[in-house]
N, C-alpha and C positions, 0 to 999 in steps of 0.2 A: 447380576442383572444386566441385560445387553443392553444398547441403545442402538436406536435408529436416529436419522437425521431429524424426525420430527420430536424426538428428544432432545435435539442441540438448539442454544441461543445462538445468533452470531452477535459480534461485539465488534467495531471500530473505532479505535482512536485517531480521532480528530482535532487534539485539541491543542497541537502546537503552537508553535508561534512562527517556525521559519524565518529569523530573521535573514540569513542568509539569500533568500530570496526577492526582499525587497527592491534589489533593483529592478525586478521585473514590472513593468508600467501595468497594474492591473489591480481591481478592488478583490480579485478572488484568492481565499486562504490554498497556502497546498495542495490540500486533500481534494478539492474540487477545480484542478486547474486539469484543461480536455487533455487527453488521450483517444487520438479518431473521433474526438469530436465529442468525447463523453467524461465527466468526473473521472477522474480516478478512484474511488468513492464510488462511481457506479459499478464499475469495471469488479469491483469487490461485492458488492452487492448481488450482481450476477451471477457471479461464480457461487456465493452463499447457496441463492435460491434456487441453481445449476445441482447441488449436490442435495435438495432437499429440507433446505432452513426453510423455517417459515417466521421467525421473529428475530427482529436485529434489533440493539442498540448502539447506539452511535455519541459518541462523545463528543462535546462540542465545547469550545473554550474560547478564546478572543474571534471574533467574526465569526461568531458560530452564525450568525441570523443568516450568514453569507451561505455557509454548508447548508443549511435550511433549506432555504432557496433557490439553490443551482440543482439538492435531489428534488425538491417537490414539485418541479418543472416537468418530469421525466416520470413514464409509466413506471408503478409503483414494484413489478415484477414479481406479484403475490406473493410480496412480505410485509410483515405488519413493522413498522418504523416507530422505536420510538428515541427522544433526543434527551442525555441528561449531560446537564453544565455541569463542567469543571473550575470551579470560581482562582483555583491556584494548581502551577506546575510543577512538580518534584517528580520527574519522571515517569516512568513505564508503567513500575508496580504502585504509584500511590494514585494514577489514573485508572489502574485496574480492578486497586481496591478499594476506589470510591463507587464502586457498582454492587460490591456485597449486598446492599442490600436489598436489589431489586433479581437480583441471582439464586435461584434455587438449582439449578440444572445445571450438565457441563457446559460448556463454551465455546463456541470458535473464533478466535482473534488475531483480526487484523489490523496490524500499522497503518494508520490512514495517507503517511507519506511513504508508500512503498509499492511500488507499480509489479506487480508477479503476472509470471508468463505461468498458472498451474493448469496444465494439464488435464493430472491424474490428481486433482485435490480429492478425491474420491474413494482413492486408496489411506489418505491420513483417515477418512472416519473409517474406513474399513477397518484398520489396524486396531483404530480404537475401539469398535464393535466387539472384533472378534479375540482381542488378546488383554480385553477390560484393562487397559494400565490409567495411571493417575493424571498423564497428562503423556501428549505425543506434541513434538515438536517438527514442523518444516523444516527439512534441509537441504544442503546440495552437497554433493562431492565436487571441491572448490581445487583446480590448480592453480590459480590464483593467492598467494599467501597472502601480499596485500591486501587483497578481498575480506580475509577471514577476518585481517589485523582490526578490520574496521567494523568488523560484526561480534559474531562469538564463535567460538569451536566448540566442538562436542566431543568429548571422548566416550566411548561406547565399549562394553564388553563383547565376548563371541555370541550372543544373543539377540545384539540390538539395543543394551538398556545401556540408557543413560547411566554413565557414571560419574562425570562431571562435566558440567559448563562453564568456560572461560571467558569472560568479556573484554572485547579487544584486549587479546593475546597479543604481547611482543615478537614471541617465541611461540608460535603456533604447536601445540605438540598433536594434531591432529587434522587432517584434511576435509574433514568434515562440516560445515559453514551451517550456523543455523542463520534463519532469513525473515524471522519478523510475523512469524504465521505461527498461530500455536493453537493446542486444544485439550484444555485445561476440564479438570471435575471441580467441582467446589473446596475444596482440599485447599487447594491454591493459598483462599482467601488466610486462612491460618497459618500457612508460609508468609504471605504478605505482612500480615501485622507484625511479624518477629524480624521482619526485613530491615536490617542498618543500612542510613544514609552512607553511600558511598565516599572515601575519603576523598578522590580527584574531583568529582562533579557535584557534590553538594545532591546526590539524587537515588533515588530504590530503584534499584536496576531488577529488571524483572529476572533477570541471571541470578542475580543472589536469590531470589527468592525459590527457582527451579533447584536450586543446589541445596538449600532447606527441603527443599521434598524429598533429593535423592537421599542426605544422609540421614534424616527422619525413616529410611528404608521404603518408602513411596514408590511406585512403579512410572520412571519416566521412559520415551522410546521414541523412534527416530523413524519418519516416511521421507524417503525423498520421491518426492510430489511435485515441487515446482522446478523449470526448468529454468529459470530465469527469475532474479527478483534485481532491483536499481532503486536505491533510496533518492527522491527527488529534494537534492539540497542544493542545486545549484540552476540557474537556468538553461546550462547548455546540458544537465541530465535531463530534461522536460523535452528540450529536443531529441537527442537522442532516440529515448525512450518511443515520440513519437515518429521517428523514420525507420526504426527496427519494426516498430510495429508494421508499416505497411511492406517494407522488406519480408515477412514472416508471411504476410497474405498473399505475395508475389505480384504486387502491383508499384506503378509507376507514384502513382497519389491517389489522394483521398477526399472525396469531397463530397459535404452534408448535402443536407438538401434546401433546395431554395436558393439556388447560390446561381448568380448571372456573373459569366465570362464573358469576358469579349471578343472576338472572335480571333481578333489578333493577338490577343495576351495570350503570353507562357506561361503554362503551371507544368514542372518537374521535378520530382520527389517532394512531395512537399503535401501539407494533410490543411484543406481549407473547411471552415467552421460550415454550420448553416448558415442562411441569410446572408450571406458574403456578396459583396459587389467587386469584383477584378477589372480595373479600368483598360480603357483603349492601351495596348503598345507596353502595359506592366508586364512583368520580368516575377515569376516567386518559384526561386529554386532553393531545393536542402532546409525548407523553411517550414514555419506553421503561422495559421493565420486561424485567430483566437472568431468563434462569432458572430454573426451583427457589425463584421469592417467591414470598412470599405476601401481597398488598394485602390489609391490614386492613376488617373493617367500616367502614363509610361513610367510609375515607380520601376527600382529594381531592386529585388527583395531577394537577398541569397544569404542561406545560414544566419534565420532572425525568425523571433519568435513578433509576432504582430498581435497585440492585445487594442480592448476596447478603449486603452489610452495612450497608443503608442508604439513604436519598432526599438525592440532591442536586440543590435545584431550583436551573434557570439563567436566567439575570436576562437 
């Protein structure tokens, strides 16, 4: 039986915690901190409704009211939205399989702290359309070893199919990176319940659970679709993430709407929120300036993220 995209849910987890990020001066969780000025959480929802979803869920766990919030501000992109809490964390696969039961259909899931540059996400449901396997997974072909060490590898036959997944590999034995994007059939959810708690991290790593499908004889398989993905664990990958971004559109900066300059302030490289006030003789280069601020008279704002309670410049 084929599936088109109005066959597919999409699914985001949202339901971290990020402590790591804490010192960023800001009441917003992760998954909704801007990129050009938008969630990241949007940015994914767009793409969803880009290849034809039309129903998402969205996981939401400590300050979910906050995720709530920052999407229900923003045109709704003719998808239907719906939010379920995750009341505890155990990982990947135990927030995955807390959705069984509102899940009849395959899936399309996305990490809510993972910014992806895709493309051709368009080609993962093709794949899956046309070569009906049990689940296809996001990859890259990674020169980067480090990179993988910190994700998973995939080993794959002359075919394309999955034959095993590694979760941060020491010893990469495979160039192949998977990146946080997946699209699962319901099958999944009976991988998950047989999932062991991980020995290093106390957690259901959705890796084990993908490797229950493979050796169950299950059809897993590989699109590389995105060209870029950056898990946001730190506050200078927030930056980053947002000066690649306008680097990739070939522009100088970015900036929302509603936002008064002054006519002597400097804005270079650097992505400013809506409603933003830039004082007389301010300076914001290599920077981001979160919403609703307002940059002081002759501040000088270089490589720092500016939120609604504060400047944190990153070293």
């Amino acid at each position: 039986m084929s599936n088109t995209a109005h066959d597919i849910v999409g699914v985001i987890l949202a339901a971290g915690k990020g402590s790591r990020m804490s010192v960023l001066p800001t009441r917003l969780p992760k998954p909704v901190l801007p990129v050009l000025g938008e969630p990241i959480l949007y940015h994914q929802l767009r793409a969803m409704a880009e290849v034809g979803i039309r129903r998402v869920y969205v996981v939401v766990g400590e300050r979910g009211y906050e995720v709530v919030r920052e999407l229900e501000r923003l045109p709704r992109l003719g998808l239907q939205i719906e939010y379920v809490e995750q009341t505890e964390t155990h990982g990947i696969a135990h927030c995955v399989g807390c959705l069984e039961r509102y899940l009849d259909e395959p899936f399309l899931l996305f990490l809510g702290d993972i910014f992806f540059v895709a493309p051709r996400l368009h080609e993962m449901m093709d794949v899956f359309s046309r070569e009906q396997p049990d689940a296809v997974l996001a990859a890259i072909e990674e020169t980067d070893t480090a990179a993988i060490r910190r994700n998973f590898c995939i080993l794959t036959d002359e075919s394309g199919r999955a034959t095993r997944v590694i979760e941060k590999p020491r010893n990469p034995r495979s160039s192949i990176k998977g990146v946080g994007l997946y699209l699962f059939r319901p099958v999944v959810f009976d991988a998950i319940r047989r999932t062991p708690r991980t020995a290093m991290r106390d957690e259901y790593e959705i890796t084990d659970s993908i490797q229950i499908l493979i050796d169950d004889g299950y059809v897993v398989k590989t699109s590389f679709c995105v060209a870029k993905d950056r898990n946001v664990t730190a506050p200078a990958d927030l930056l980053e993430i947002n000066l690649e971004a306008i680097d990739r559109l070939g522009l100088d900066k970015h900036v929302g709407s509603d936002v008064l300059i002054e006519s002597d302030a400097v804005i270079r490289h650097a992505v400013i929120g809506s409603r933003c006030r830039i004082g007389k003789r301010a300076r914001v280069v290599d920077s981001v300036v979160f919403r609703e601020v307002t940059v002081p008279e002759g501040a000088q704002i270089e490589r720092a993220i500016v939120t609604e309670q504060g400047v944190l410049r990153i070293g």
